[in-house]
C-alpha positions in Angstrom: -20.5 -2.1 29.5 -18.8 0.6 27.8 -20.0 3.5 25.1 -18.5 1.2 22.0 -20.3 -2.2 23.7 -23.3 -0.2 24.5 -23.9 1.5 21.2 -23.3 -1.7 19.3 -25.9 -3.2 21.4 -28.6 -0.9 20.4 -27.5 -0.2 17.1 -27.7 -3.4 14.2 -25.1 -3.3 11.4 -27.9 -4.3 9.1 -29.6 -0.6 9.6 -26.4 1.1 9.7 -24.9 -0.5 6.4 -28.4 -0.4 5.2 -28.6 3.4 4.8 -26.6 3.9 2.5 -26.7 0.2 0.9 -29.4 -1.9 -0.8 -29.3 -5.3 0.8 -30.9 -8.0 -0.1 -31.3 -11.3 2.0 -28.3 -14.3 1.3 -28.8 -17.5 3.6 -27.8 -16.2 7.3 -26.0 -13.0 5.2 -27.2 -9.9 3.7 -25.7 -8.9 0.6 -25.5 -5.6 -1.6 -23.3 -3.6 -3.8 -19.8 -2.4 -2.0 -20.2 1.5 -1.7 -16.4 0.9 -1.8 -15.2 0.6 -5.5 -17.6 0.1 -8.5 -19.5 -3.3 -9.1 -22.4 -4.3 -11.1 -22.3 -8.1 -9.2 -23.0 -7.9 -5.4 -19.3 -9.1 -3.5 -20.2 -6.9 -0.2 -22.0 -9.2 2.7 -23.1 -8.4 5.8 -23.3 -10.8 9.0 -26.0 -9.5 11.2 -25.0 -12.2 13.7 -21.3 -11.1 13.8 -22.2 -7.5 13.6 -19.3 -7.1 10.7 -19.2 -6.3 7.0 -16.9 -7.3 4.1 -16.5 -7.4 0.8 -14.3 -10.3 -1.3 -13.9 -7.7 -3.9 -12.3 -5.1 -2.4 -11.8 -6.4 0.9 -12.5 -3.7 3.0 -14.7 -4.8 6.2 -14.9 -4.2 9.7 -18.0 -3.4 12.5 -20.5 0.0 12.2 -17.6 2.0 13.6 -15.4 1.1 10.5 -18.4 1.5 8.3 -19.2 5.1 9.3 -15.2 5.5 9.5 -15.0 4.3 5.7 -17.7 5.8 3.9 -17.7 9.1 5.4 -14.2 9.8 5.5 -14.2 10.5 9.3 -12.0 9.8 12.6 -13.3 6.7 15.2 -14.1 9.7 17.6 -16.6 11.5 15.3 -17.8 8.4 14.2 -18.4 7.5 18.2 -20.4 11.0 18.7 -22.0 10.4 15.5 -23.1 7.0 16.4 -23.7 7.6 20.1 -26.2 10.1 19.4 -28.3 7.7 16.9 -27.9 5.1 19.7 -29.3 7.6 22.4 -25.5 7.1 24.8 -24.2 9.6 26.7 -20.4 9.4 26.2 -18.4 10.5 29.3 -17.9 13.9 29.3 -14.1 15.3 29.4 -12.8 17.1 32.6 -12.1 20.6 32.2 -8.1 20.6 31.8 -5.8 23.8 30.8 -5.0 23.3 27.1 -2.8 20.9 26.2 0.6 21.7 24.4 -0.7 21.3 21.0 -3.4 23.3 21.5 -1.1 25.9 23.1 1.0 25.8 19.5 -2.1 25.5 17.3 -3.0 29.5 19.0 0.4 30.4 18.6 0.0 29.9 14.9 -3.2 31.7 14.5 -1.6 34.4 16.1 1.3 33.8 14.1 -1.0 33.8 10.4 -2.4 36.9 11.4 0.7 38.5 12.3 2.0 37.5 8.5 -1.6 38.4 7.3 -1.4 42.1 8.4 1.8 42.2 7.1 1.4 41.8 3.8 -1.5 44.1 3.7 0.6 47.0 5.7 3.4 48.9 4.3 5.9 46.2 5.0 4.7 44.3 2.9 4.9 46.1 -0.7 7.7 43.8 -2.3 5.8 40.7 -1.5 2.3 42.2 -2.9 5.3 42.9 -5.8 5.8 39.2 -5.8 2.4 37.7 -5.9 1.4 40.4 -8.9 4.6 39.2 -11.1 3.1 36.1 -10.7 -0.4 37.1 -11.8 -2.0 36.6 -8.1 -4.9 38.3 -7.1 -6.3 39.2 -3.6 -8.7 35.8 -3.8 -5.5 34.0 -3.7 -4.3 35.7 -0.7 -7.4 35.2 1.8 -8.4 31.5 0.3 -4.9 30.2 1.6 -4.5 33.4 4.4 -0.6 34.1 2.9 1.3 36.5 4.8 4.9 38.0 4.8 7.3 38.1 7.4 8.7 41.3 8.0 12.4 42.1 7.9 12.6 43.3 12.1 14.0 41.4 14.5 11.0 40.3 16.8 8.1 41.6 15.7 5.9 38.2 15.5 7.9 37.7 19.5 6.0 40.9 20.4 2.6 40.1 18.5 2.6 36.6 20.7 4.0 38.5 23.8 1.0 40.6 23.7 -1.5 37.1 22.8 -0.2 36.0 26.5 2.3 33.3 24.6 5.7 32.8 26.2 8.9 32.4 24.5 8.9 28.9 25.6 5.9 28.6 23.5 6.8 30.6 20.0 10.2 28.5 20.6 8.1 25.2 21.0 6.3 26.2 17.8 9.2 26.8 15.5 8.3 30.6 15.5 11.0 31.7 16.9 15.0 30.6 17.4 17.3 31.4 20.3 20.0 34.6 19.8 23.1 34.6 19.6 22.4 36.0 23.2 22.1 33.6 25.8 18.4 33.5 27.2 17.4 35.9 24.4 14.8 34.5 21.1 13.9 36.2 17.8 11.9 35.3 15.4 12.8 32.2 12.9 11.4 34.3 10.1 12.1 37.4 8.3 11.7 38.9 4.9 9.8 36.3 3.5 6.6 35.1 1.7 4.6 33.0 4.2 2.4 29.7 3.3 0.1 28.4 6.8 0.8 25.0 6.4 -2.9 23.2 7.8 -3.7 19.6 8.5 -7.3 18.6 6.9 -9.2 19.8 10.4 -7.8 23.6 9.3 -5.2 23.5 12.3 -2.2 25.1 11.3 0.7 23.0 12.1 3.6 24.7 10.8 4.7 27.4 7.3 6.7 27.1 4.8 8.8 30.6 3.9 9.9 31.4 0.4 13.1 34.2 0.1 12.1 37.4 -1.6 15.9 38.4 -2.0 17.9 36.5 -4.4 21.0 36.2 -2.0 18.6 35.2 0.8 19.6 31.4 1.9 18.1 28.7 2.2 15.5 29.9 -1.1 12.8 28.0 0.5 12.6 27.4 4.4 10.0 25.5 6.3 9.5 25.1 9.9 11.6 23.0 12.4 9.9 19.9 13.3 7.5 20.8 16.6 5.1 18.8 18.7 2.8 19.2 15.7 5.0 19.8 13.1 7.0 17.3 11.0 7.3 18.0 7.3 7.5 14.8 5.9 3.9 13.5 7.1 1.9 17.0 5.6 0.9 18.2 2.7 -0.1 21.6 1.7 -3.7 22.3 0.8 -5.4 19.4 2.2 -7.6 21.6 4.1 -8.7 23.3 1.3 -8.7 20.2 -1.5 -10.9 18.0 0.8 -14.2 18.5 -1.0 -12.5 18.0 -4.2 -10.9 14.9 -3.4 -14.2 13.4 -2.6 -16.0 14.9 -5.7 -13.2 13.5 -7.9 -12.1 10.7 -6.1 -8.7 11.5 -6.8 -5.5 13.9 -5.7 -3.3 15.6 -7.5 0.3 16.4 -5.9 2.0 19.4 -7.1 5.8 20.1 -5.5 5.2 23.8 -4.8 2.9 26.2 -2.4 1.8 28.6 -5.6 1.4 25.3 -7.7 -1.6 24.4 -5.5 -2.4 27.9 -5.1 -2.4 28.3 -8.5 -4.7 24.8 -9.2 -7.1 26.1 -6.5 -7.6 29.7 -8.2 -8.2 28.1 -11.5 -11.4 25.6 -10.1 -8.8 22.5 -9.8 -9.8 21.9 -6.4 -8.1 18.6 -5.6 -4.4 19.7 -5.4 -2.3 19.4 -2.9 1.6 20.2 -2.7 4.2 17.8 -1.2 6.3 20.9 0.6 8.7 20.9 -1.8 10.3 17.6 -0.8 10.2 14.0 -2.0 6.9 12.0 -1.9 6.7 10.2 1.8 4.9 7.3 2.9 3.5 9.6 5.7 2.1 11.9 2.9 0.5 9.0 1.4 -1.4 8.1 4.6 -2.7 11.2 5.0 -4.0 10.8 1.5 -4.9 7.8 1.4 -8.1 8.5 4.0 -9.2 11.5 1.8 -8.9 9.4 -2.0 -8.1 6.0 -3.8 -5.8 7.7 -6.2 -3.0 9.9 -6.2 -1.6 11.7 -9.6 1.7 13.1 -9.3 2.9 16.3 -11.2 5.9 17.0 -9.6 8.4 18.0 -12.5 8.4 18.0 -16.3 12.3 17.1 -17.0 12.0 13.7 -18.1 15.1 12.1 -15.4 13.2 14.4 -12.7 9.7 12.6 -13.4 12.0 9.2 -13.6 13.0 9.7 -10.2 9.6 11.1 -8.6 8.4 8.3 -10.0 11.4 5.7 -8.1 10.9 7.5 -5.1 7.5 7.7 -4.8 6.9 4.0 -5.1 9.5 3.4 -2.8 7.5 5.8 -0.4 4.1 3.7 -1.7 5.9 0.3 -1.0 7.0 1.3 2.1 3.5 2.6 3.3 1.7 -0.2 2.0 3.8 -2.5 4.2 3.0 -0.5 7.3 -0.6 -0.4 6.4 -0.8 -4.2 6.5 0.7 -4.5 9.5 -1.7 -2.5 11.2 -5.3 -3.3 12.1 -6.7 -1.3 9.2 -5.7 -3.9 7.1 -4.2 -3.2 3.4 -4.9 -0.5 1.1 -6.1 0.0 -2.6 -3.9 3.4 -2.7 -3.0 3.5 -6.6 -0.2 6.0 -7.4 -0.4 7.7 -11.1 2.4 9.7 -12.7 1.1 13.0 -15.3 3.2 13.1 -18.3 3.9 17.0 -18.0 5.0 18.7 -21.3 9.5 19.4 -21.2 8.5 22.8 -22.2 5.1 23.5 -20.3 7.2 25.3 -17.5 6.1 24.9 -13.7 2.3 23.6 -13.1 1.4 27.3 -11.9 2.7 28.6 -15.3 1.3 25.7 -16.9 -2.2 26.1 -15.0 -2.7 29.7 -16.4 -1.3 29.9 -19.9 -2.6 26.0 -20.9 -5.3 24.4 -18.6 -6.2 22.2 -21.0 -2.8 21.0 -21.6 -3.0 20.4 -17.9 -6.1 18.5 -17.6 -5.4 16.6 -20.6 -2.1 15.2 -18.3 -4.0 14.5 -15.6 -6.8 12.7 -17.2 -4.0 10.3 -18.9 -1.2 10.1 -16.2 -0.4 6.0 -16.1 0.1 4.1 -13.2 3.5 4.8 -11.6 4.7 1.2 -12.3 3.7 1.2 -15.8 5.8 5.1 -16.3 8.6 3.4 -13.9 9.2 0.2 -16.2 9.0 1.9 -19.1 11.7 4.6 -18.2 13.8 1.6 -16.5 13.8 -0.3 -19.4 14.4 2.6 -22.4 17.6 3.5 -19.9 19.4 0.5 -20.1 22.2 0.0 -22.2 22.0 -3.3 -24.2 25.2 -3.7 -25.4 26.9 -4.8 -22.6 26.2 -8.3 -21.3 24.4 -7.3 -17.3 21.7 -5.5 -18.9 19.4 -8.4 -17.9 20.5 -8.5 -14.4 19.7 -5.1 -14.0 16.7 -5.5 -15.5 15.6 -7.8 -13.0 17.6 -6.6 -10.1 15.7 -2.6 -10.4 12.1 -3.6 -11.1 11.4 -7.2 -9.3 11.9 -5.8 -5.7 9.0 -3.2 -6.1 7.1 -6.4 -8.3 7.4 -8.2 -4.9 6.7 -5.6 -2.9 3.6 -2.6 -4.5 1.5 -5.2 -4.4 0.3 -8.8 -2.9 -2.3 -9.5 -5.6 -1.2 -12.4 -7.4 -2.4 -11.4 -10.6 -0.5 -7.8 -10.7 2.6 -9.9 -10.0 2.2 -12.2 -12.8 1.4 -9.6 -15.4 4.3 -7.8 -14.4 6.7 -10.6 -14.3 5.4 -11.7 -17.7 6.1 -8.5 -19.4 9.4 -8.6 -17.4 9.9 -12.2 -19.4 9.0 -10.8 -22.6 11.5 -7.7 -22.4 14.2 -10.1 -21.3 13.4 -13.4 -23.3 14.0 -15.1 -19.0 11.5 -17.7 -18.3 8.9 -16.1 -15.9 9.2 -19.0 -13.5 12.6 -18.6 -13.0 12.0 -14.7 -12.4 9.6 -15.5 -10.0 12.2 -17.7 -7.9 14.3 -15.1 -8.1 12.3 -13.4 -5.8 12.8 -12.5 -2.4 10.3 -14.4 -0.1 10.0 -11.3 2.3 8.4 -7.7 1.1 11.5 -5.6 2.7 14.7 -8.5 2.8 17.2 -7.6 4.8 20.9 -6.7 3.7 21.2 -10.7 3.9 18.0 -11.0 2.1 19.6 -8.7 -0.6 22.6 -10.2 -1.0 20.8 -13.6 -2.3 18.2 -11.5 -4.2 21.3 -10.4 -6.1 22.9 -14.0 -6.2 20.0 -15.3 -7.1 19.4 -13.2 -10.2 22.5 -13.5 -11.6 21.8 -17.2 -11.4 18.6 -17.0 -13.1 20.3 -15.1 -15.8 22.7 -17.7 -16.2 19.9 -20.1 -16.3 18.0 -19.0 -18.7 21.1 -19.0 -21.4 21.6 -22.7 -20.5 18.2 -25.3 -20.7 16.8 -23.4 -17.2 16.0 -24.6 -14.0 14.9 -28.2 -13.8 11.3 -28.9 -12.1 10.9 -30.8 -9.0 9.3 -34.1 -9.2 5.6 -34.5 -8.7 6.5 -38.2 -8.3 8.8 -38.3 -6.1 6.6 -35.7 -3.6 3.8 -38.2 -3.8 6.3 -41.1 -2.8 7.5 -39.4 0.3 3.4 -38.5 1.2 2.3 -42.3 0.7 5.3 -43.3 2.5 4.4 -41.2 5.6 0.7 -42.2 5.3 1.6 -46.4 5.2 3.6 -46.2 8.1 0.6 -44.5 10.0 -1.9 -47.0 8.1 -4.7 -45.5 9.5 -5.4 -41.7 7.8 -6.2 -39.0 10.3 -9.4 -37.7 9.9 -7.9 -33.6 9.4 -6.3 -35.1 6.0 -9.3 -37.1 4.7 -10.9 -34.3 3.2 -7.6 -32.7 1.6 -6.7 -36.2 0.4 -9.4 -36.9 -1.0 -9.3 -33.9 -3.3 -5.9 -35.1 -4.3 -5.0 -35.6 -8.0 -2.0 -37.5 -8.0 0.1 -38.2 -11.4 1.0 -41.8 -10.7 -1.8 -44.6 -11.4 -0.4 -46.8 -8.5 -0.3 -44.1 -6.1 -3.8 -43.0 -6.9 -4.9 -46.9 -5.9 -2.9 -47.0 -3.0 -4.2 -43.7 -1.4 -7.9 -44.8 -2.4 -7.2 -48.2 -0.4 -5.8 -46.2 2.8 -8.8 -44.1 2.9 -11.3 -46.8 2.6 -9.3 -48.8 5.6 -9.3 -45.8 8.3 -12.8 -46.8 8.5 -11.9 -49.9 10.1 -9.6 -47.9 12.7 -7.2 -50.9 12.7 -3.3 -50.0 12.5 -2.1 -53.3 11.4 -0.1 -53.0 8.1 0.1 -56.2 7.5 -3.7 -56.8 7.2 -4.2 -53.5 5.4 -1.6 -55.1 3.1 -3.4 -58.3 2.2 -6.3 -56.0 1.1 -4.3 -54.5 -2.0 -3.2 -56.6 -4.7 0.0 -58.4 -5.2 1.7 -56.0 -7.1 0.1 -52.8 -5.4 1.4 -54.8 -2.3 4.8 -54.7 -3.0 4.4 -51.2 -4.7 2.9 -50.2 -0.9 6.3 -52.2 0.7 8.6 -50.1 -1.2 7.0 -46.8 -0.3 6.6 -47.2 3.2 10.3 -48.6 3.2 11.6 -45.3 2.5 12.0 -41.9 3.9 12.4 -41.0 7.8 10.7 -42.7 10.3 7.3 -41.4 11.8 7.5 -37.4 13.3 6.5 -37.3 16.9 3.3 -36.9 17.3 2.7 -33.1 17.9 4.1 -32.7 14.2 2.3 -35.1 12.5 -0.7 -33.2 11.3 1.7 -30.4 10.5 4.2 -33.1 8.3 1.0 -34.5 6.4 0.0 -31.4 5.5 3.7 -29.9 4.6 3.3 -33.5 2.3 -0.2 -32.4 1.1 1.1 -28.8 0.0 4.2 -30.0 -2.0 2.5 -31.8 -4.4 0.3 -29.4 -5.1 3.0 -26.6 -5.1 4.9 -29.2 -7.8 1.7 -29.7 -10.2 1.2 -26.2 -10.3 4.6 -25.8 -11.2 4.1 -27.6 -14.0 0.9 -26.5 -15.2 1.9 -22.7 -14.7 5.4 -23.3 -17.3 3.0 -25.2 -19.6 0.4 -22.2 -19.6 3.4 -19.8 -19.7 4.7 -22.0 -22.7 1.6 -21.6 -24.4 1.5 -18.1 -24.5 4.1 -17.4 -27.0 2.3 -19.7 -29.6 -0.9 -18.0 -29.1 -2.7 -14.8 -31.5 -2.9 -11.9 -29.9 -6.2 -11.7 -29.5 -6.4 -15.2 -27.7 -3.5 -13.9 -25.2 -5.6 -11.8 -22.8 -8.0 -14.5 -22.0 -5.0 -16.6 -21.7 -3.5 -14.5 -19.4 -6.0 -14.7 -17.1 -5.4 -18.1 -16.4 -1.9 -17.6 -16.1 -2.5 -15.0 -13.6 -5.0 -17.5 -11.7 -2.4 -20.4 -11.8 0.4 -17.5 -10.2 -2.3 -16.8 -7.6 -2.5 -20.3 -6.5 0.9 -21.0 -6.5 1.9 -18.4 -4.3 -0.7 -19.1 -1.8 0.5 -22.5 -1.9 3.9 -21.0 -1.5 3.6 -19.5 1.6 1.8 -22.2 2.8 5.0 -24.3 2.3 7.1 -22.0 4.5 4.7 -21.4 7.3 4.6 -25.7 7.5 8.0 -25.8 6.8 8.2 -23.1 10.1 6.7 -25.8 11.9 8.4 -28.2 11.0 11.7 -27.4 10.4 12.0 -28.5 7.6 13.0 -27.2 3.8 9.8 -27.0 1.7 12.2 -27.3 -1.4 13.2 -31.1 -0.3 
């Protein structure tokens, strides 16, 4: 038996859970409020038998390694020690090696911090104290976030590591130093600037972003080269410091520059991180999304600048979202806010110190990103020419389809979407793409399709497929078998269908399997004469019996139509209804709507996981 089996073992999820959660006994389960996301009703169960959690209201769940993971914000390996040691399990100790690579680098940049630290503090560094006193930066700031400069000399930091014992292979592994023009010679990668550590949230410092003190100096701004360690796109800067705050507040707030944080941090706004100066990445988000539920950007107050943050970054949240549900840690409630930062406010540092409570009256109402995305998207369009609809639908449906798979967001979404451009939300709903990332194929009938609906929608709109005729083809499959398989008893049984003599007919065939005879004929002479002949007609029709390893699959592709078909009628009714209703009856209503949307599209994917099977088109 292993550590994890053995720990398990002597460890019950009930008294892990248990510490932190009131259970209460429910049948075989225990149940309690999720110390997830806020509830008054309990939704969070526990199966002592299974050894798992999970709660149907947030649905986060797992064993007591995911627990401890989850609700103290920690990695599976401190979450192993942590529980090892309750358990009384020795884990295996590690043999002594030499330090790896990335330790090698992580000492490289602690020698390199210092360097930069002693810098500043020396005569070298005069123009950069300069700097940080222009803008109004004490010496707190300076040891908080251990800022440095990088003197003008050739290889000075080369020498500083020389004498640590680190090679030039090593300071050129780390990004601290380039090779000269000289072949076989390095110097250092920089000089003359203002020097930001950049950590990860263990402290490590992974790489540094450099800002130009002259103003010919180019690039202006200069991070490290992607190392071992190092790759700009999946850190932020801060997080080592903005931890705590996170936590306390539940929430981040991500700044575009180093002194923006720095600035935040000074002032007591301890949850700020900075993004490096660079567009918001799905790797970013990752990171943040194990420290906080929320993210509020406040990246840039020119109005088309916070348009675009705000384009980009849910193309980064789409795009990590997708990834997160492919993995074993399941989906993520990550919510992305935007901060509506004055035009005239100036950068968040200036902002910070002349008008914090300007600055924490954005943050406290920053909207959701969507929300600030299809607003903007719509007040840009130009409605005077005749596509505006189509690119309407054809910028704000793919990250409909693809931010979230909650059923409900979708439909409240695609019902404003309906409203704005008088389209009928059904047909905006076909519209889109099955898949949350189509391919270039995938895109190209995305793009067909829409102009279609639009075209639609100015004629009498898409017409419904028949409920009838779905229930002719299922009878007609189930009278050539006679007798009903005993996997679709319960399902049909639960079946409403529309037509009075099909409702008989399936009521007669699931009386008869009882009598496991397949004669039809005898079966026959137990309906009616008129039902009989009804029965003749149906089973007359369609294709002959599926082999046998795709008949439960075909009943239950049968099964699924006609429910996708009634709901597609009752959802355009409700939808219908809505126009005609007060305002103040609308909300209620929509939350019907938004349940009959839900259903349909799990019915929907149904269809095309049976039609997988099958072969078939679930649209037939």
């Amino acid at each position: 038996m292993d550590a994890v089996e053995e720990i398990k073992s002597r460890l019950s999820i009930e008294d892990v859970v248990g510490r932190t959660v009131d259970l209460k006994r429910s049948g075989a389960s225990l149940k309690g409020l999720c110390p997830f996301h806020d509830e008054r009703t309990p939704s969070f169960y526990v199966s002592p038998s299974r050894g798992t959690y999970h709660c149907f209201g947030c649905g986060k769940g797992g064993d007591i390694f995911s627990f401890v993971m989850e609700s103290e914000r920690t990695t599976f390996p401190e979450a192993l020690s942590e529980l090892a040691d309750q358990a009384g399990v020795s884990l295996p100790a590690r043999e002594q090696q030499k330090p790896s690579l990335k330790n090698r680098l992580y000492a490289a940049n602690e020698v390199a911090a210092r360097f930069f630290s002693e810098a500043l503090a020396s005569g070298q560094g005069e123009r950069a104290r300069r700097y940080l006193q222009r803008r109004h930066f004490e010496q707190d700031a300076i040891e908080g976030f251990t800022l440095g400069y990088a003197p003008t000399g050739r290889d000075g930091l080369l020498q500083a590591l020389h004498k640590a014992g680190f090679e030039d292979r090593i300071a050129l592994a780390a990004g601290l130093a380039r090779q000269d023009d000289d072949p076989g010679t390095a110097r250092d990668q920089f000089r003359g600037r203002f020097m930001f550590p950049i950590r990860d949230v263990a402290g490590h410092i992974l790489g540094f972003g450099a800002r130009a003190l002259d103003e010919d100096q180019q690039p202006k701004y200069l991070n490290s080269p992607q190392t071992e360690i190092f790759d700009k796109s999946s850190v932020v800067f801060g997080v080592h410091r903005a931890v705590e705050g996170m936590r306390q507040t539940r929430q981040a707030v991500l700044v575009e520059g180093y002194l923006d944080a720095v600035r935040a941090h000074v002032a007591g706004y301890t949850n700020v991180v900075a993004s490096l100066g660079t567009a918001v990445t799905s790797k970013q988000l990752a990171v943040l999304d194990r420290l906080t539920d929320e993210i509020v950007l406040a990246l840039d107050p020119d109005p088309a600048g916070q348009n675009a943050s705000a384009r980009t970054s849910l193309s980064a949240l789409a795009e990590f979202k997708q990834t997160r549900s492919r993995s074993s840690d399941g989906s993520s409630k990550l919510e992305l806010r935007i901060a509506r930062l004055p035009e005239d406010s100036g950068d968040p540092d200036e902002l910070i110190r002349e008008h914090p409570e300007i600055w924490e009256s954005s943050i406290k109402s920053a909207v959701p990103a969507f929300e600030f995305y299809f607003g903007q998207t719509m007040a840009s369009l130009d409605r005077s020419t005749d596509a505006w609809r189509e690119e309407a639908i054809n910028r704000l449906m793919p990250p409909i389809r693809q931010l979230s798979e909650s059923a409900a967001w979708q439909a409240t979404w695609i019902q404003r979407l309906a409203n704005e451009t008088q389209i009928d939300p059904q047909l905006l709903l076909r519209s889109m793409p099955s898949g949350r990332t189509p391919s270039g194929r995938g895109r190209a009938r995305a793009a067909t399709g829409t102009a279609a609906v639009v075209q639609d929608t100015t004629s009498k709109g898409m017409s419904l497929d028949s409920v009838e005729s779905k229930e002719r083809s299922l009878l007609s499959l189930l009278l050539k078998l006679v007798v009903v398989p005993d996997h679709a008893v319960e399902q049909l049984n639960q079946l409403r269908l529309h037509r009075a003599e099909h409702s008989e007919i399936l009521k007669a065939l699931l009386e008869w399997r009882r009598s496991l005879n397949y004669d039809y004929q005898l079966f026959r002479e137990e309906l009616g004469e008129e039902p009989a002949e009804y029965a003749d007609g149906l089973r007359a029709e369609g294709p002959p019996l599926p082999d046998d390893d795709k008949l439960t699959v075909a009943i239950d592709l049968h099964i699924a139509r006609i429910r996708h078909a009634r709901l597609d009628v009752q959802y355009r009714r409700a939808t219908k209804l809505l126009e005609d209703m007060a305002p103040e009856d609308r909300n209620s209503a929509l939350k019907t709507v938004a349940d009959l949307m839900d259903e349909w599209l799990s019915v929907h994917q149904s269809l095309e996981q049976l039609s997988v099977k099958t072969g078939q088109s679930h649209r037939i």
